[in-house]
C-alpha positions in Angstrom: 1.1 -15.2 8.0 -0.5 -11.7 6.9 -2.1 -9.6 10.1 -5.7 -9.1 9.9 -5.9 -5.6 7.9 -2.2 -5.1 8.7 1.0 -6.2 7.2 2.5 -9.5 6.4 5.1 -10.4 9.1 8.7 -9.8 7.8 7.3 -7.5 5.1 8.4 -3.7 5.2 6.2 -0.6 3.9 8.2 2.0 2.3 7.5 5.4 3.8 8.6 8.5 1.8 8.8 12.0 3.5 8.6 14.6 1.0 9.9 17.9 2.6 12.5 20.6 3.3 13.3 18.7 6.7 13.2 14.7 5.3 16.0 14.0 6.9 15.1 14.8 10.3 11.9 12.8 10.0 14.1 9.9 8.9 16.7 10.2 11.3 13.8 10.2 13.7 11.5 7.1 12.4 13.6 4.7 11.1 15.4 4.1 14.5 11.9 3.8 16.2 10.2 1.3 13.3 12.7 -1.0 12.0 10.1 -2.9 9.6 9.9 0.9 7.5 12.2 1.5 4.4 12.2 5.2 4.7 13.2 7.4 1.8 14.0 11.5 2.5 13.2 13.7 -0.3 14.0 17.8 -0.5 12.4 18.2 -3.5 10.4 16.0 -6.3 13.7 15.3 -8.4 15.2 13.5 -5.5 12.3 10.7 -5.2 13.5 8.9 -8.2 12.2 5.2 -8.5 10.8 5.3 -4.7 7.5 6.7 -5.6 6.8 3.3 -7.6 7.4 1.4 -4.2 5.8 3.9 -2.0 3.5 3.0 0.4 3.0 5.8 2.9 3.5 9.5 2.4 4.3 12.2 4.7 4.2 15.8 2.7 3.0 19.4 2.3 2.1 18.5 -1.5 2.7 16.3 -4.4 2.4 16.7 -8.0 -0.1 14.9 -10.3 2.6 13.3 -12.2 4.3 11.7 -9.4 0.8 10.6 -8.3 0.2 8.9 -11.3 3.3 6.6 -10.8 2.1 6.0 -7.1 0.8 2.8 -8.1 1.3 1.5 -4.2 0.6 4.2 -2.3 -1.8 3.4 0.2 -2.1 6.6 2.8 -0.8 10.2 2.6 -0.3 12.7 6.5 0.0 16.1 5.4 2.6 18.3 7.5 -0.3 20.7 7.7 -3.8 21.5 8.3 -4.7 21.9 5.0 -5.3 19.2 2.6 -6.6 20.9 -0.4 -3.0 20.6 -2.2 -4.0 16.9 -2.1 -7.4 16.9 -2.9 -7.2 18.7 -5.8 -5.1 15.8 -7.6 -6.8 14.0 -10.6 -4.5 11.2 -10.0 -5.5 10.6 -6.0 -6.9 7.5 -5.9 -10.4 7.2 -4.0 -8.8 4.6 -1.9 -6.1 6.4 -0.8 -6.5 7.4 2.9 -5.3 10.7 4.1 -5.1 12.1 7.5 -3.7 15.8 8.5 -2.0 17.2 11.2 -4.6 19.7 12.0 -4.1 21.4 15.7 -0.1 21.4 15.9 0.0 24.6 14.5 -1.4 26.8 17.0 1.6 28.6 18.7 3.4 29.4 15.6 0.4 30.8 13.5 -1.1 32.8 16.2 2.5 34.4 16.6 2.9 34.8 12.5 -0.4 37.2 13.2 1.1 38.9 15.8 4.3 39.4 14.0 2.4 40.6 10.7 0.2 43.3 12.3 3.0 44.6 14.6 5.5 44.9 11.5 2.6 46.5 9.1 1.3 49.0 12.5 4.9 50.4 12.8 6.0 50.1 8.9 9.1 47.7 9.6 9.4 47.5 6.2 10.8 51.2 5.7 12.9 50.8 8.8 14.7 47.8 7.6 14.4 50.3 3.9 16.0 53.1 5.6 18.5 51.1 7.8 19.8 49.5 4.3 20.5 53.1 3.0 21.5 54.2 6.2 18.8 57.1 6.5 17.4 58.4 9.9 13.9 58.8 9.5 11.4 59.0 12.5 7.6 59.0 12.9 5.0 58.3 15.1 4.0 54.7 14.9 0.8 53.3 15.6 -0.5 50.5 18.0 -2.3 47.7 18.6 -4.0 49.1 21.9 -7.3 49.8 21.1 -8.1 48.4 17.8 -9.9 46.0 16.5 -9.4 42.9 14.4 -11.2 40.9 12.8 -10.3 37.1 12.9 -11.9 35.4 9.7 -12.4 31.1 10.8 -12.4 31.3 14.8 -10.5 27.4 14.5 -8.2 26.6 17.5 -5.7 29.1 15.7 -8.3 31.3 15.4 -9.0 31.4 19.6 -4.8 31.9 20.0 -4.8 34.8 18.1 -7.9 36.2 19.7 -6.1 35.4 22.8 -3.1 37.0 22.1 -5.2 39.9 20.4 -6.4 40.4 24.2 -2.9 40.9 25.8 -2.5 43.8 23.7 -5.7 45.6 24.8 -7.5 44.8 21.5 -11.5 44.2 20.7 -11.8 41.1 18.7 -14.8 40.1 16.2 -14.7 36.6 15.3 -16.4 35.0 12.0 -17.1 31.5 11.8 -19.6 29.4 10.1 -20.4 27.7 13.9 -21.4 30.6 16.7 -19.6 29.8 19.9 -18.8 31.1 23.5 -15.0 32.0 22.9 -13.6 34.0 26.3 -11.2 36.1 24.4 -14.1 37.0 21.2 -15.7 39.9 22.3 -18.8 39.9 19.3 -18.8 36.4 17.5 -20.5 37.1 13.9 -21.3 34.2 11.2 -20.1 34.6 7.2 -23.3 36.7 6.7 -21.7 39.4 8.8 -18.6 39.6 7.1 -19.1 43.1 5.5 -20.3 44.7 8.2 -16.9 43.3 10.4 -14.3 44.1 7.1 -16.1 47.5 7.5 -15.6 48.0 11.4 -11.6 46.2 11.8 -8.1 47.9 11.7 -6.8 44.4 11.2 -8.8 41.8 9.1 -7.0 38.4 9.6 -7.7 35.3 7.4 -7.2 31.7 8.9 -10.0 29.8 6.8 -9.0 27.1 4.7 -9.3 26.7 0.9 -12.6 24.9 0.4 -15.6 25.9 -2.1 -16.9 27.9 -0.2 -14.2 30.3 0.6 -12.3 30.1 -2.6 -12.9 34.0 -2.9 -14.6 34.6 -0.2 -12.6 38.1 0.2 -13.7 39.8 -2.9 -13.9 42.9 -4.1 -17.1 44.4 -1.8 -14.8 42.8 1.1 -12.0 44.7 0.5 -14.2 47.5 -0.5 -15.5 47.6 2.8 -12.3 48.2 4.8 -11.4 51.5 6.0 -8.3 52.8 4.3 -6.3 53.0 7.2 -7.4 49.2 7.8 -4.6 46.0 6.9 -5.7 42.7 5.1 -3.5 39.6 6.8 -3.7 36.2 4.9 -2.2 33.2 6.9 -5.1 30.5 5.5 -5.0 30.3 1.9 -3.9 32.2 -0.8 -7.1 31.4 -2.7 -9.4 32.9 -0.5 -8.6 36.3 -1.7 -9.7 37.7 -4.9 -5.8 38.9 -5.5 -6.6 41.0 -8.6 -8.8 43.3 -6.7 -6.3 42.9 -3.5 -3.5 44.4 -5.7 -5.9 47.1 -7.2 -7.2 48.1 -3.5 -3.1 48.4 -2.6 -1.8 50.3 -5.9 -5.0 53.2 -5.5 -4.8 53.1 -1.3 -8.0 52.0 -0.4 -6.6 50.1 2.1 -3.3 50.2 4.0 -0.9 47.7 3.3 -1.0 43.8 3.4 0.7 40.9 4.5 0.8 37.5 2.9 2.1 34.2 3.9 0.0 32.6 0.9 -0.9 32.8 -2.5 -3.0 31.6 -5.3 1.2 30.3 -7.1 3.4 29.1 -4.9 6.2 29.9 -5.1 5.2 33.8 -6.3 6.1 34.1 -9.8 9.3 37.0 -10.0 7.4 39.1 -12.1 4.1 39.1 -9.5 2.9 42.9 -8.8 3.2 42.2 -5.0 6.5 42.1 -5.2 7.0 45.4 -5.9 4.6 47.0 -3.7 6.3 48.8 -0.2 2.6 48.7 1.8 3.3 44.8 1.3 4.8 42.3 3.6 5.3 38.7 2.4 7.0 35.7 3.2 7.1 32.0 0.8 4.5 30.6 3.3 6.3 29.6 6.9 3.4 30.3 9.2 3.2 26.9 10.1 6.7 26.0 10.3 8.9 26.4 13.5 11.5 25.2 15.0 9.6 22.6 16.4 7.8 21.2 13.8 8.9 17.9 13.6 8.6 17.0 16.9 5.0 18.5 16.6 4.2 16.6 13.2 5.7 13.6 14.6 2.9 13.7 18.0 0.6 12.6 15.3 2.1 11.1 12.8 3.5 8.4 15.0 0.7 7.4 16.4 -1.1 7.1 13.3 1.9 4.8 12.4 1.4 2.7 15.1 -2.3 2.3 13.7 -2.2 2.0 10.3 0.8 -0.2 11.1 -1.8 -2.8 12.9 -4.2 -2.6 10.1 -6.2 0.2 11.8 -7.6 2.6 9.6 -10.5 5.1 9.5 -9.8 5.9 13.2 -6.4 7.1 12.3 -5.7 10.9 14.3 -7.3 14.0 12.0 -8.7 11.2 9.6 -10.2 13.3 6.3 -13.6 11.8 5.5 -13.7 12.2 1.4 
């Protein structure tokens, strides 16, 4: 007999995990839930007939055309926060739940910000340059003691990096849509501020998502209002920034340098500008990853199992309301 808003006793859903690490989120579910068929993907070309049978989906993204053939497909938990790669699907069904794993991310981002603004202060890039060639070049580097950053979407990442911005003597100016008490945010502004704080910041970190309204949101009287000597970090979204005018503001020196983790194509076409540019850092967007992940993804993940497993449904962990 079928369970109420469950499944039918005997019957098993087919999970697919879509990801560089499938197999380690196999190895790890199928031993725990026997009544799962679950299918490890890499890539897209490795899915094959599953996506046809597919019930559940655990992913960074899909593509429309395997969405189409998802005829089945009955939830999807992103591996991130982020769930615009989803939501910007023709083919996503209405019905089609989706739930995030929003809040595991914390550690590793706030140290991606960390790591970006220490590397861009003391120009790793031309170290790593000159070690290649083996050239000895020295110079006064800059630091972090005493400056001031400005953290764009004050989230739970958002307070880590404040936090961490703190240990290193720094002033911290926080922008968020909701204005809070945060210990380690020493002037808390809302988006109506944001020129005045890209004016005032050595560091101008992004952690919003991609929604409407910050698709652009750093445009070009943002980056116009940096100081020159000033660095733009982008850990959110790669669409948040106006990336014609970020390349123009590099190229002329109106700002310092950048680092990227995101961008508006993914991956970065070869023949991209930023490629090119040595006041750039980037990486093929690994903030959120770690050597933890899966065990972090997994905290949720599970126990949303467990629910939608019983038939349970909207109160699945990080459910997305659409």
């Amino acid at each position: 007999m079928p369970v109420k808003g469950g499944i039918e006793k005997g019957l098993k859903m087919n999970l697919l995990v879509l990801n560089l690490l499938a197999e380690n989120y196999k190895k790890a579910l199928e031993q725990k839930y026997p009544e799962l068929v679950v299918h490890a993907a890499k890539n897209e070309d490795e899915i094959g007939g599953f996506i046809e049978r597919m019930d559940i989906l655990l992913t960074v993204r899909i593509s429309d055309d395997l969405l189409k053939k998802a005829s089945k497909l009955q939830w999807i938990h992103t591996i991130t926060t982020g769930v615009d790669y989803l939501m910007n699907q023709p083919s996503l069904r209405k019905e089609v739940l989706i739930s995030c794993s929003r809040g595991i991310h914390v550690p590793q981002m706030s140290e991606m910000a960390l790591l970006f603004m220490l590397a861009l202060n003391r120009n790793l890039a031309q170290f790593v340059r000159n070690q290649q060639k083996r050239v000895w070049e020295r110079w006064p580097t800059k630091l972090l003691h005493q400056k001031k950053v400005g953290i764009l979407g004050v989230g739970a990442i958002g307070e880590e990096i404040a936090r961490k911005c703190k240990a290193f003597g720094m002033t911290v100016l926080g922008i968020d849509l909701v204005k809070r008490k945060v210990d380690a945010v020493d002037y808390f502004y809302g988006p109506e501020d944001l020129l005045k704080v890209a004016g005032e910041v050595d560091y101008f970190i992004i952690v919003v998502p991609n929604i409407p309204q910050t698709r652009k949101m750093v445009g070009p009287e943002v980056l116009s209002s940096m100081k020159p000597s000033a660095f733009l970090i982008n850990i959110g979204r790669g669409e948040v920034v106006d990336e014609e005018t970020l390349i123009s503001h590099l190229k002329s020196g109106r700002i310092a340098g950048a680092a990227l983790d995101t961008f508006w194509q993914e991956p970065l076409p070869e023949d991209h500008p930023f490629w090119e540019m040595k006041n750039v850092i980037l990486t093929p967007h690994v903030g959120g990853m770690s050597e933890f992940c899966v065990d972090q993804v997994l905290s949720i993940f599970e126990e949303n199992l467990r629910r939608f497993l019983k038939g349970e449904r909207r109160s699945l962990i990080n459910f997305v309301e659409r």
